[in-house]
C-alpha positions as CSV (number, residue, x, y, z in Angstrom):
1,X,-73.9,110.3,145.0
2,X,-76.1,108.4,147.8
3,X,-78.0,110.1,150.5
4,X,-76.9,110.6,153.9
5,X,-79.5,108.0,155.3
6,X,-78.8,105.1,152.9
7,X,-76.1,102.7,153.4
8,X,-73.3,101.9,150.9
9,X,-70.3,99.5,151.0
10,X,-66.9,101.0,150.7
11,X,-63.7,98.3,150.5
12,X,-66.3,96.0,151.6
13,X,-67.1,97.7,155.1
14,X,-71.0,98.9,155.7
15,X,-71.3,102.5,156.1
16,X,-73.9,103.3,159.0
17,X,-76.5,105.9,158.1
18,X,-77.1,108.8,160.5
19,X,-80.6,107.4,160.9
20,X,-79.7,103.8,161.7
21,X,-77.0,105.3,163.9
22,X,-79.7,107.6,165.8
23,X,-82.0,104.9,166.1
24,X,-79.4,102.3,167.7
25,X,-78.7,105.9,170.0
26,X,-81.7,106.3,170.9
27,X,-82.7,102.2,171.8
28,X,-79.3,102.3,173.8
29,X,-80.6,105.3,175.8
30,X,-84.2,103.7,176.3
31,X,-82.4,100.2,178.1
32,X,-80.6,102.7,180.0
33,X,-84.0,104.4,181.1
34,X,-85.3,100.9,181.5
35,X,-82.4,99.8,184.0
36,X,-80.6,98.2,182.0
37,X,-77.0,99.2,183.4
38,X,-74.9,97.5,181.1
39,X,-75.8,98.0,177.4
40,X,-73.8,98.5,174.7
41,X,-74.2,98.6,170.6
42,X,-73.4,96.1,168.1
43,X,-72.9,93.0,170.5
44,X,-72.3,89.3,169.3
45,X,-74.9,86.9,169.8
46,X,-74.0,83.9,172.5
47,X,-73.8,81.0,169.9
48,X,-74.1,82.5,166.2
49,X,-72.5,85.0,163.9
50,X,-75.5,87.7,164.2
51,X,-74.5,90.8,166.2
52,X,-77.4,92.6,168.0
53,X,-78.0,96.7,167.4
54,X,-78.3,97.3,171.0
55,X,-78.0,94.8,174.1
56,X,-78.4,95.5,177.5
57,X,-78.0,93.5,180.8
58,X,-79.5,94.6,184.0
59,X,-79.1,93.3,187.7
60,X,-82.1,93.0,188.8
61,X,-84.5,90.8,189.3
62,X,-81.7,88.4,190.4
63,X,-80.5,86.3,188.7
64,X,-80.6,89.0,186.3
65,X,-81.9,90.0,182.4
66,X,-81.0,90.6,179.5
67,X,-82.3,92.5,176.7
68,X,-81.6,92.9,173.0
69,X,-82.9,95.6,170.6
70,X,-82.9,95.4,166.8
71,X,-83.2,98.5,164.9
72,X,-85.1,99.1,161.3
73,X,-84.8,102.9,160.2
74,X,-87.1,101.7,156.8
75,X,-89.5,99.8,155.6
76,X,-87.2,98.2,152.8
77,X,-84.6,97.5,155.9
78,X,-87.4,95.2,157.5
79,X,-89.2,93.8,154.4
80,X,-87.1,91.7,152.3
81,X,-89.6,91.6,149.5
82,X,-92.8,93.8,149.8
83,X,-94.2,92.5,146.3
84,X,-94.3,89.1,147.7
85,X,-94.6,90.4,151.3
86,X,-98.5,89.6,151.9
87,X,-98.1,86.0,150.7
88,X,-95.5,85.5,153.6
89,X,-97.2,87.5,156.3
90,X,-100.6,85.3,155.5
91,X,-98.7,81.5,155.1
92,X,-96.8,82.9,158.7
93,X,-100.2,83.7,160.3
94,X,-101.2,80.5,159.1
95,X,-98.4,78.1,160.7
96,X,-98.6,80.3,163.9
97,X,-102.5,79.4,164.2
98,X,-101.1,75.8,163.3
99,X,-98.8,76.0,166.0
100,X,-101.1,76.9,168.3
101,X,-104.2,75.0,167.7
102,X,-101.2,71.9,167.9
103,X,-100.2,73.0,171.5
104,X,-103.7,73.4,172.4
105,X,-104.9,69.5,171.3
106,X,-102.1,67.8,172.6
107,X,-103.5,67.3,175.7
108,X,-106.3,65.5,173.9
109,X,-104.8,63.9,171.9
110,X,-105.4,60.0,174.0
111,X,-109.0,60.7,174.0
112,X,-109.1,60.2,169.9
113,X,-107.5,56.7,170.4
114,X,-108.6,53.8,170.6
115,X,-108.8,51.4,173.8
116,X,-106.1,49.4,174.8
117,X,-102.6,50.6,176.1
118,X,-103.3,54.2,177.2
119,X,-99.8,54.6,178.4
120,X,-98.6,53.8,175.0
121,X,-101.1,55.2,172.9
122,X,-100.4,58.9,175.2
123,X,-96.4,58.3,174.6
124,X,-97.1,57.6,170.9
125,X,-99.0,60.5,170.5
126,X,-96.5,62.9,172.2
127,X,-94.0,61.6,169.6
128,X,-96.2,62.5,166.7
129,X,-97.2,65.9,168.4
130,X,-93.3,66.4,168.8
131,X,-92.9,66.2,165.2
132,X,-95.5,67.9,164.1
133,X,-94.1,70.6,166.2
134,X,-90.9,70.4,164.8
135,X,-92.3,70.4,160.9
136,X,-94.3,73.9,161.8
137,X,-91.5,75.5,163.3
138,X,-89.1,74.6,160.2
139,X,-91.4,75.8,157.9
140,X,-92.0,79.1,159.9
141,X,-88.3,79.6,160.0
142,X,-88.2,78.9,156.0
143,X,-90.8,81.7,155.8
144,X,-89.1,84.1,158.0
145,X,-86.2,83.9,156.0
146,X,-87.6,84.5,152.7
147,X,-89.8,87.7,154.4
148,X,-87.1,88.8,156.4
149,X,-83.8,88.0,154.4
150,X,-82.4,86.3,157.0
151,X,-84.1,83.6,159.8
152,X,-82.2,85.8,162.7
153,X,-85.9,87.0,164.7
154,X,-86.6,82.7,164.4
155,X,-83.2,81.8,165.7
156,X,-83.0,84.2,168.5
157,X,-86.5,83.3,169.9
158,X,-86.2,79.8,169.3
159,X,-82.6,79.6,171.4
160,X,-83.7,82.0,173.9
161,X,-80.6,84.4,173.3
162,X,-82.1,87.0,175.7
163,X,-84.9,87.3,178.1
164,X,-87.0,89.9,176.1
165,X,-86.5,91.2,172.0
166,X,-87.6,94.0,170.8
167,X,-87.8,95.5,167.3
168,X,-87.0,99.2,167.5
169,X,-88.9,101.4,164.7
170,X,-89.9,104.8,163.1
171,X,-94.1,105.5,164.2
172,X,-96.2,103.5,162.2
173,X,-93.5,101.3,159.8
174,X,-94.2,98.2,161.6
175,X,-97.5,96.9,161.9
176,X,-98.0,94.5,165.2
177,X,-99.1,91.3,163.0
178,X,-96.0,91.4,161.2
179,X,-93.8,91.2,164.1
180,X,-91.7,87.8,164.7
181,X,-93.0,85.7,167.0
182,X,-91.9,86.7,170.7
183,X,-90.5,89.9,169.4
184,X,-92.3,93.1,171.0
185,X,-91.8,96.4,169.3
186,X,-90.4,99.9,169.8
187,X,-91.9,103.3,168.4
188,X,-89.9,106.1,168.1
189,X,-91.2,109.4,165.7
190,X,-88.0,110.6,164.2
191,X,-87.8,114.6,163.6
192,X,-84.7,115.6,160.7
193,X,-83.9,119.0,161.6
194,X,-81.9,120.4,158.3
195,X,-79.3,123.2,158.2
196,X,-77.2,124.2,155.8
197,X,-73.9,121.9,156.5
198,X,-75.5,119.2,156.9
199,X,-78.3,116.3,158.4
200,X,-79.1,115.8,162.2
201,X,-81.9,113.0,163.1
202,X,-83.2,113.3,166.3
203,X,-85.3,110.8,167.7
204,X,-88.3,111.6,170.1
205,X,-88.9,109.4,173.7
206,X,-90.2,106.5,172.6
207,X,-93.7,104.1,172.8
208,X,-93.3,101.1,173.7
209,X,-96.5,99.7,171.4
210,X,-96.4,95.8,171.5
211,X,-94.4,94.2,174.8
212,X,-92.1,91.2,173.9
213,X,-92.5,87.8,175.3
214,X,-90.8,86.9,178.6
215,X,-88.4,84.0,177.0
216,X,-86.7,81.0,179.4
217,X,-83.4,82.6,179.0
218,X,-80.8,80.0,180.2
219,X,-78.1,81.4,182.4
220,X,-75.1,80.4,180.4
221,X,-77.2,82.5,177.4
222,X,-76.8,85.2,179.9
223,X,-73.6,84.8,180.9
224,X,-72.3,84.7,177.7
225,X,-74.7,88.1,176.5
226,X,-73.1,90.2,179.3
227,X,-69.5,88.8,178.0
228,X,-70.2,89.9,174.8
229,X,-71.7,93.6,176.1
230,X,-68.8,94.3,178.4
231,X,-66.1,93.0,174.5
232,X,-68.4,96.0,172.8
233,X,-68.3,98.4,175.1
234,X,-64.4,97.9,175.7
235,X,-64.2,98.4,172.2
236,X,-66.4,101.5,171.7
237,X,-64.6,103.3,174.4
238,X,-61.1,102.4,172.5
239,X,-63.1,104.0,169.2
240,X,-63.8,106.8,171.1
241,X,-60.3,107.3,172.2
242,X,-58.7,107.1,169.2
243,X,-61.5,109.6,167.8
244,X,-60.6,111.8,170.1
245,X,-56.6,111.5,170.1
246,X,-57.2,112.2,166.1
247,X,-59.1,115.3,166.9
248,X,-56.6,117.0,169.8
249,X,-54.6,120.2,168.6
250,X,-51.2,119.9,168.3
251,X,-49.5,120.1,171.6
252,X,-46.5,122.8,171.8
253,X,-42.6,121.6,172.0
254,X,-43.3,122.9,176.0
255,X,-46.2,120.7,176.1
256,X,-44.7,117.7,175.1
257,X,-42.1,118.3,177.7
258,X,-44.4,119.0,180.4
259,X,-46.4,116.1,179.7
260,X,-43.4,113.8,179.2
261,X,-42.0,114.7,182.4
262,X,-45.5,114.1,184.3
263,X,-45.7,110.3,182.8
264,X,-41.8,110.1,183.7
265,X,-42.3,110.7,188.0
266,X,-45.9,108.9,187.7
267,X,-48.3,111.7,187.5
């Protein structure tokens, strides 16, 4: 029999653990706290299959931002492969310095040439700094992958699906190096209190340790982010419901007829 806080498949559905499910919670409560007025769990992304733990969307400052919130309850859940772990971490570390040390020199590029056309020679270079680019960030994504399981932290930074990320985390799991690039993270020290029915995780406030990158969020990104929060929301309110209908005591013969005759003259 698993544990209450790991997640098994069951007729090919993912059962949530209470953890995961406190965490998500407790992320959704923080965006609230943060002003974020809309939010809402398990959103689609604008333009892939992914679905976000938690997104948000808040009014202000106009035009408006957005906000999504991925949640790791283990270390396991955010590591694909720890044997192999360091080896990623250290090629990452290596193409981000890459990266950066590329953005830095392009600028400078011209003053390596030699005489002759400097218009030309400063377009030529662009298009060989353009591809350099492009061969770093492939390879980053290739590495994010095989760390992560998945290139979903590359993808969301690289298309800009929200104006800030942020991984959301037990004290501690996460160290900052290890975080995707434009990701910022989220501490919260989770407290199991146990009794003898069952397990409750509560979550403390949390700390918000490393702040995420600002990201060029286009507006139809946006647009399409607060679609997607306001289809989840509509959707966990119908959950609700129908939690709740399944829950309600049986309603008396007089009941029924009190209640049918209410809905019949509009009440």
């Amino acid at each position: 029999m698993m544990g209450v806080d790991q997640l098994h498949h069951s007729e090919g559905l993912v059962v949530e653990s209470r953890q995961h499910h406190q965490l998500k919670r407790s992320a959704a409560v923080y965006a609230r706290g943060q002003g974020y007025a809309a939010v809402a769990c398990e959103v689609r992304c604008p333009i892939s299959r992914y679905r976000a733990d938690v997104a948000g969307f808040a009014r202000r400052p106009k035009p408006g931002r957005t906000l999504i919130i991925e949640c790791k309850q283990s270390r396991a859940d955010f590591i694909r492969d720890r044997r192999t772990a360091e080896s990623l971490l250290r090629q990452r570390r290596q193409l981000l310095a890459e990266g950066r040390a590329m953005e830095a020199g392009q600028s400078l590029l011209f003053f390596g040439q030699s005489q002759g056309d400097q218009s030309l020679l400063f377009r030529h270079s662009h298009w060989v700094s353009d591809k350099q680019r492009h061969h770093v960030r492939q390879a980053l994504m290739k590495v994010e992958r095989a760390l992560y399981g998945h290139a979903k932290f590359a993808l969301m930074t690289r298309y800009c699906l929200a104006d800030q990320l942020l991984i959301a985390a037990p004290t501690g799991m996460i160290a900052p190096l290890e975080l995707p690039l434009g990701w910022g993270l989220l501490e919260f020290n989770a407290n199991r209190d146990v009794d003898d029915q069952h397990h409750s995780v509560r979550c403390s406030a949390p700390v918000l340790r490393v702040a995420p990158e600002e990201l060029a969020c286009q507006a139809v990104m946006r647009q399409r982010l607060v679609a997607n929060i306001a289809v989840a929301a509509t959707r966990e309110n119908a959950q609700l419901r129908a939690l709740w209908s399944a829950n309600r005591k049986p309603m008396s013969t007089a009941e029924n007829t009190n209640q049918a005759c209410d809905h019949a003259v509009g009440c």
